[in-house]
N, C-alpha and C positions, 0 to 999 in steps of 0.2 A: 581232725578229720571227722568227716559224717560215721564213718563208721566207727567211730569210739563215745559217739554219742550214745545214752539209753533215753529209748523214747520215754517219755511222757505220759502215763497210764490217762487214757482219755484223749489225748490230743487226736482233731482234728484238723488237718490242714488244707486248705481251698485257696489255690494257686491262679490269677489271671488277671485280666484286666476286668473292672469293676464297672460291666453291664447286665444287663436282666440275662441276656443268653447265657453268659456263662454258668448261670446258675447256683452262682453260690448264696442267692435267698432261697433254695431246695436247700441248702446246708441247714442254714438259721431254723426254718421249718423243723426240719427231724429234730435238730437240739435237744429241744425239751422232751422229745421221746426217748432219746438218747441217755438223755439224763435219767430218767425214772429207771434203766437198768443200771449204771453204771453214773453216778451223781456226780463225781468230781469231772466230767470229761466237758472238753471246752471246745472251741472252734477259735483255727488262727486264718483270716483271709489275707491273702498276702497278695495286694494289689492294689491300682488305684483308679478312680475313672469316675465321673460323673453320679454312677449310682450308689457312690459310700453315704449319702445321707436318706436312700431309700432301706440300705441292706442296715444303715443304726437302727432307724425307728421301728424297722421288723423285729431286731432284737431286743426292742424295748416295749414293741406290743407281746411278746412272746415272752417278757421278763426272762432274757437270758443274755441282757446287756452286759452282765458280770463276768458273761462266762466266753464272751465275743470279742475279739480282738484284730482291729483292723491296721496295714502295717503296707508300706510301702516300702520294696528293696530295690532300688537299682539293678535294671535288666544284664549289666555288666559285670555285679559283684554278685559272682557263681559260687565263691566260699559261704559266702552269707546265706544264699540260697539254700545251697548245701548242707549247711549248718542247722537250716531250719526244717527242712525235709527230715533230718536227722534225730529233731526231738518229737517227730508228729507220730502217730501210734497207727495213722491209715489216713492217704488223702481220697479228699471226694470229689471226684473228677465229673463234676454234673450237666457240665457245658453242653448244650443241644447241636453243635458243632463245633468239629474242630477237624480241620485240614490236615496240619501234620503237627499232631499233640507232643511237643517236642518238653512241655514240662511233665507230660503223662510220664514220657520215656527217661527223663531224669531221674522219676522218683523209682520207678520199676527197677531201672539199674543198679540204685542205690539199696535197694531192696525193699523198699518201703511198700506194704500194702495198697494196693488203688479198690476203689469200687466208682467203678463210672458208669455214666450212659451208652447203652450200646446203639453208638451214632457213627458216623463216618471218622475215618482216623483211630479213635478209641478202639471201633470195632472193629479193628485188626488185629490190635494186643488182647480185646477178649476173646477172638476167635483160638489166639494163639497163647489162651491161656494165661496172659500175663497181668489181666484188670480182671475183677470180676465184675462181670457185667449186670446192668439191669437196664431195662427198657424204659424207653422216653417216656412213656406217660405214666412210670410209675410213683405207685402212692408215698404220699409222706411217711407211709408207715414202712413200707416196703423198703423204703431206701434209709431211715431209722434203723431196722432190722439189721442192713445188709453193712451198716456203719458199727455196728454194735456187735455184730458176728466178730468184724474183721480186730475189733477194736480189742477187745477178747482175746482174738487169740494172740496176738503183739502181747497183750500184758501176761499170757501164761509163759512166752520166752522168756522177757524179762531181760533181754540182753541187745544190745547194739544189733538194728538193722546188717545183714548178710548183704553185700555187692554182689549184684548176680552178672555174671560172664556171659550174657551175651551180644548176639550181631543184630541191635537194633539198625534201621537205616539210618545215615545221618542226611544231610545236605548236598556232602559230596557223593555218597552213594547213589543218592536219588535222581540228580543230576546227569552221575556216568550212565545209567541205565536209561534215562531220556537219550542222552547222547547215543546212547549203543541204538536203540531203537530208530533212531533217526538214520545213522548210518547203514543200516541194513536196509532202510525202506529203498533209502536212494540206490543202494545196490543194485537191488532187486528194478529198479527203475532202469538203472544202467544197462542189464544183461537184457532188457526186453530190447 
């Protein structure tokens, strides 16, 4: 299980399908700032899409192709994913949108550190405390910093990710509460 896992001193993990929005070339960016506090720390993206031969060659103008690791997991196999959330030390959630961040909310559950863009969806769990947030246009240093903070303090535990107990939405949630909304309206429509 995820939780008997010990993270990875340095791991970074950047979760998504592999376009420019998602942002995980803001990952490869910080890298090497990353590096210079903390050397051994790496970056795992776990996804696939068209822009894996732009996000290499960033890592290889960045000389940080050693430390970048690019990996495709079947949206089906949750252990696997799990598993991998399990050894990352803080994911960077960089995406300049995201609807309903439902791998955000995986990793938060799991107890995993996030630092993301405080965007739509994201910026719900930073509101509520659960991502640390940082703003779309910030600097490569800024989001270095906020990776190397988070990353830091995972490695002073030193012990397996904490599952946190809460009432994130899921699908069905979000769903019944459309549903509920709709049936009130029409009520409301009814008594007139």
């Amino acid at each position: 299980t995820p939780a008997a896992v010990v993270p990875q001193v340095g791991r970074i993990v950047s979760s998504g399908r592999l376009e420019h929005y998602k942002g995980h070339h803001r990952a490869i960016e910080a890298l090497p700032l990353v590096r210079e506090q903390i050397p051994g720390a790496d970056l795992l993206i776990l996804g696939s899409g068209d822009y894996e031969p732009q996000l290499r060659a960033l890592a290889r103008d960045l000389h940080v192709e050693d430390a970048v690791q690019i990996r495709h997991l079947p949206p089906t196999d949750r252990a696997a994913m799990a598993h991998e959330l399990g050894t990352a030390s803080v994911m960077a959630a960089l995406s300049t949108y995201e609807a309903h961040p439902v791998g955000i909310m995986e990793a938060v559950t799991l107890g995993l550190p996030v630092v993301g863009l405080d965007v739509a969806g994201t910026g719900d769990l930073v509101e509520d405390h659960l991502v640390t947030g940082i703003p779309v246009d910030a600097s490569t240093e800024a989001i270095a910093a906020a990776l190397t903070t988070a990353l830091r303090a995972t490695a002073q535990k030193g012990t397996p990710h904490q599952p946190l107990d809460i009432p994130l939405p899921t699908w069905e949630t979000t769903t019944d509460g459309v549903e509920a909304v709709y049936r009130d309206v029409l009520a409301r429509r009814a008594r007139r």
